[in-house]
N, C-alpha and C positions, 0 to 999 in steps of 0.2 A: 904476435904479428910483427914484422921486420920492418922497420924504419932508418933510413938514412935520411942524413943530412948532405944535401948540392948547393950548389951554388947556383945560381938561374940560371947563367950560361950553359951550365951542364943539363939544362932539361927542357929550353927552348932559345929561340934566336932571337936577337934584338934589332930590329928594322928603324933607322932612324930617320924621320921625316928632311924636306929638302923645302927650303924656302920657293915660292914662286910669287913672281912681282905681281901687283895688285893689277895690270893692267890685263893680267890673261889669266883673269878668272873673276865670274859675274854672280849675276843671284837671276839671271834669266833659264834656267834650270835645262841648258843646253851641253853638251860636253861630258867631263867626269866629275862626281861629286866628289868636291874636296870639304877636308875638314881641316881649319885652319889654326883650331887651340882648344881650351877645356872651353869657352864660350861656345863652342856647337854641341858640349855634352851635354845629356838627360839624368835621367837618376841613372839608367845601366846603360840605353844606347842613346849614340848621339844622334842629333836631328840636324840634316843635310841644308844649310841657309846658300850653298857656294857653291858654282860647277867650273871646271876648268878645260881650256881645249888642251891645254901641256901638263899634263898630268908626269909628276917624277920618279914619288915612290908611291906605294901602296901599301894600304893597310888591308887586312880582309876578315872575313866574320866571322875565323875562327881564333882572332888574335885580342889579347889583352890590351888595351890603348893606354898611355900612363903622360900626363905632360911635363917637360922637362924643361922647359923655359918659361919665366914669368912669373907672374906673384902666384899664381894654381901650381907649383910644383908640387909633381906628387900624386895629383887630381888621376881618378880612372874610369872609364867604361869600352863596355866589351865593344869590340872591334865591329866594322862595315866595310865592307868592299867598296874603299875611295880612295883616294891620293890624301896624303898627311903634309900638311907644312912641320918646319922644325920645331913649331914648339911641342912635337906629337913623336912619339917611338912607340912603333907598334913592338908586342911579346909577344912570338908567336911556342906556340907549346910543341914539342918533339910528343905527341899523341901517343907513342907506345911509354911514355916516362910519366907525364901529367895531362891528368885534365883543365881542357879550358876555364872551368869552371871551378875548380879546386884552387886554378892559378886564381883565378878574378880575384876570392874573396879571401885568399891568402895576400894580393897585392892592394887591395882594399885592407886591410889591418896593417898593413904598413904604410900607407899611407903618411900618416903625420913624425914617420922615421925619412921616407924617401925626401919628404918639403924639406927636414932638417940641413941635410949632405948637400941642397943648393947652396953654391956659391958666386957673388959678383953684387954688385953694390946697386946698381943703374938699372940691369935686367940678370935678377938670380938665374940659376941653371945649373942641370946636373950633365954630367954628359956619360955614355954605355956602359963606360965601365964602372962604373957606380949602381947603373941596376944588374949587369951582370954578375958581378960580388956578393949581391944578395945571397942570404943562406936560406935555403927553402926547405920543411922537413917535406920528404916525400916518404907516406905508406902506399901500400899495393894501390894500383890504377882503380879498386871496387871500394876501397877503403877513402880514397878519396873522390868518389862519385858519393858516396854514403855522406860524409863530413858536407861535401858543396849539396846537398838534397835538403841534410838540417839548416845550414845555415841560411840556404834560398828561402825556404818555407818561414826561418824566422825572419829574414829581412823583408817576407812577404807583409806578415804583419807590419812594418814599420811602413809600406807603403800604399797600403789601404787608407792609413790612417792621414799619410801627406795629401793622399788623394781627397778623401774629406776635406782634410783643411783646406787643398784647391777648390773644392767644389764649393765651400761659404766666400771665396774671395770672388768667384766668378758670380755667384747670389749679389755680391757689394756690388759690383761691379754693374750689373744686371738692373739691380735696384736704382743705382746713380744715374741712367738713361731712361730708365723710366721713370723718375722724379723730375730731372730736370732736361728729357727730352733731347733730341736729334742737336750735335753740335754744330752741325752745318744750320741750325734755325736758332741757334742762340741769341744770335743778334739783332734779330726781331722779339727774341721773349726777353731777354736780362740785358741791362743795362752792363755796356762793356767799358771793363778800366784799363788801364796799364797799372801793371803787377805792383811797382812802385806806387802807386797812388791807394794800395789797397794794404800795406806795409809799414810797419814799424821800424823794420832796417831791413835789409837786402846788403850780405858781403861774404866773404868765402875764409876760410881758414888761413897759417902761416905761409908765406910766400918764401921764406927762409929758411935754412937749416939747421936744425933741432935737435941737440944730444937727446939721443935714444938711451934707456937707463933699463937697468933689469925690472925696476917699481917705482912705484911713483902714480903721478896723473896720469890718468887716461889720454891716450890722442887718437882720436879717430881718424881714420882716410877711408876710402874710395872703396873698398875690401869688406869693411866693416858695415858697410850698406847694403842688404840685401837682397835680391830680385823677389822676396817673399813680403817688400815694406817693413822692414822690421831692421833691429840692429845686432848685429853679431858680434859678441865679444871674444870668440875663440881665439882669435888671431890678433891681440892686440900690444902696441907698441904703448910706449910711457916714457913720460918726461919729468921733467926738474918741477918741484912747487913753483918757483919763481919762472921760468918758458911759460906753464900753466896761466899764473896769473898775469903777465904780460899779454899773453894770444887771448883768453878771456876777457880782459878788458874793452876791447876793441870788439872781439867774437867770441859771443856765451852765450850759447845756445842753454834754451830754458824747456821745461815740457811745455809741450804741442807744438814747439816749432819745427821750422820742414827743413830736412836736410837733403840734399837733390848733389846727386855726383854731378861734377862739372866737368871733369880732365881725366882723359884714358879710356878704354874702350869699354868703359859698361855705366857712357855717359847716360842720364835719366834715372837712374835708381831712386830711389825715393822711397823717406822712413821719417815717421813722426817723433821727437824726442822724448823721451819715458821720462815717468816720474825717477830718480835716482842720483846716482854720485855722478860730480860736475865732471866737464870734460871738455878739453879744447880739439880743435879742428885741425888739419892740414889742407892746407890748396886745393884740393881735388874734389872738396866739397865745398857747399854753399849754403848759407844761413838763411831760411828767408823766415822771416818774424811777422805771421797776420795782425792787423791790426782787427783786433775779434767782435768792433762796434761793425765792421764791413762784411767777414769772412772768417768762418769755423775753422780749426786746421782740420778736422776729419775730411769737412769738402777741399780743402787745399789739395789734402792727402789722394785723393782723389781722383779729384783734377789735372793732377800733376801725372797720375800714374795713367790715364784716359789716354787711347791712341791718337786722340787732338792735339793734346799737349805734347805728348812724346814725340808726334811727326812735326811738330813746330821746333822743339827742340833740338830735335837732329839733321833740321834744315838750316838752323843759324848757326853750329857750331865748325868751327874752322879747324881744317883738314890736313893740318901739320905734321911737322916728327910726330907729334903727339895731340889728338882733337882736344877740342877745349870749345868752351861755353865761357866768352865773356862776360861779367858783371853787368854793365851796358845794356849787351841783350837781352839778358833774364832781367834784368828791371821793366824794359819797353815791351813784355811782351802782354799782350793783348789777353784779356779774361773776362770771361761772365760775372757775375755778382746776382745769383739770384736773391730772393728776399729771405731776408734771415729767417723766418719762419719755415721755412723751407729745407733749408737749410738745417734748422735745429733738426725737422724730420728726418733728416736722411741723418743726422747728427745720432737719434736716438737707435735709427734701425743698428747703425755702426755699432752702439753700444752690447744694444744686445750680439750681435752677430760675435761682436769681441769675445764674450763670456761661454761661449759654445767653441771658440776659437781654443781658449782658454784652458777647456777640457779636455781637447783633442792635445792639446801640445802635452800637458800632462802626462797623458797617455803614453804619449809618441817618448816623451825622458823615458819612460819607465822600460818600456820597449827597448830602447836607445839602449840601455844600460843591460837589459839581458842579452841585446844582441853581440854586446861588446864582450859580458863575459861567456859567452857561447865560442866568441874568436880565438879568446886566449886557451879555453880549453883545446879546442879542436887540432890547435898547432902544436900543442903539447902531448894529444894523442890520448885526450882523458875523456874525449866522446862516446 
């Protein structure tokens, strides 16, 4: 069976998104739907939050989406008939050369090569002719419907599996308004504090500039906090022992405490600190430390992540180059305090629901792992 090796450019065309000012495009779902970065993407397609009446360029649904600007370089899913801002180039595939679909999850395995090639200090980015360079092997058009059919069907399994684990987070989730009830009646059931009063310390990571080292401490940011509550080490920067126990001094985060993105646009995130090796903060997050004679961190954890809190949060935060959540305001902000008893309950469902969580992630590595060497097969033609 005959295999060449192309270059991307040689087997589809690269479409590179165009910035449009924030003022002429809404979330009232009027116009054209625009997608404005890896934030509107899904697991494979993305979900439409933006429409626009000046739409630029367009992306459309038989094209590969890849993002080229921002801390997601690299990030992909398959393409929507909408208008792309620049942090977005759409691939579209030359049909008689490659499949859409061949393409995907050949640019999906490259993935953490394409994040490499960004370059720029302030805001990374690759720019066309870095993904047109790309070297793609292409076999016959059936050969690679055959390769994209295995590898769909195995990353089918990996997403049955995320599905589950969505469906115990929405069980938590579920469980927490039905323990503690309608938050619009909170303040006739629980007595309400200000955050700060219910707190051991409340303060945010280095405000300063930090040599980045190949090992070392851990430093956590904004990246590292997941939309799943949880903390991701794939992507992580390190510092000097002594940066480490300077920022630790001040901010050192222990388990159970709550770390809450503060700065940049995927403000509210929110993850509870693991049992594990120490590790200091940057800016962009924030420490808030329960005092646990008042407030469990699981209902913190919770609480924080409950569309009450999050529409509070994203009302106070100031609308700059760059959004931001003042220290100030996340002290002053207004909370329930049910009875600790209460509290331990929903403490204990957490527990258990953890250890079923527990199972599935397990799973989902092992999964992970055959999916990955499924990738590297199939591109070498050993499927």
């Amino acid at each position: 069976m005959s295999w060449t090796i192309s270059s991307l450019s040689e087997a589809a065309d690269i479409v590179a998104g165009q910035h449009i000012p924030s003022d002429l495009y809404s979330d009232d779902e009027s116009g054209t739907p625009y997608l404005t970065g890896p934030v509107d993407f899904g697991m494979r397609v993305p979900s439409v939050t933006k429409w626009t009446s000046a739409p630029k360029v367009f992306a459309e649904k038989g094209d590969v989406l890849v993002t080229v600007k921002g801390s997601g370089v690299g990030k992909s899913n398959l393409g929507i008939d909408a208008a792309i801002g620049r942090q977005l180039m759409a691939i579209r595939p030359r049909l008689t050369k490659i499949d859409q679909f061949y393409l995907y999850t050949f640019i999906k395995s490259v993935e953490p090569r394409i994040h490499k090639l960004a370059q720029g200090a302030a805001i990374p980015g690759i720019v066309k002719a870095d993904l047109a360079d790309l070297q793609i092997p292409l076999p016959p058009l059936a050969e690679q419907k055959r390769i994209a059919g295995i590898l769909d069907a195995a990353d089918g399994l990996r997403a049955k599996r995320r599905a589950a684990l969505a469906q115990l987070d929405t069980l938590l989730q579920s469980t927490f308004l039905d323990l503690f009830g309608d938050p619009n009646r909170w303040s006739s059931k629980f007595k309400i504090s200000r955050l700060v009063d219910c707190c051991t310390k409340i303060t945010d990571g280095e405000h300063g500039t930090v040599e980045r080292l190949e090992s070392g401490r851990l430093y956590l940011m904004a990246r590292n906090v997941t939309k799943q509550k949880s903390i991701d080490l794939s992507d992580v920067s390190y510092i000097s022992e002594e940066d480490h126990r300077r920022i630790y001094k001040r901010c050192g985060p222990e388990a159970g405490d709550l770390l809450l993105v503060c700065v940049g646009a995927t403000i509210g995130k929110v993850a509870l600190v693991p049992e594990g090796e120490e590790f200091s903060l940057a800016r962009s997050v924030a420490l808030i430390k329960p005092n646990r004679d008042r407030m469990l961190p699981s209902f913190l954890l919770h609480l924080f992540d409950s569309g009450y809190i999050q529409f509070k949060l994203l009302g106070q935060r100031n609308t700059g180059a760059q959004s931001g959540l003042y220290l100030g305001k996340i002290k002053e902000l207004e909370i329930p305090l049910p009875p600790l008893d209460l509290q331990r309950r929903f403490a204990s469902i957490v527990e258990s629901v953890e250890r079923q969580k527990a199972r599935h992630r397990e799973h989902l590595a092992q999964l992970d792992t055959l999916f990955a060497s499924l990738q590297q097969r199939a591109f070498k033609g050993d499927l």
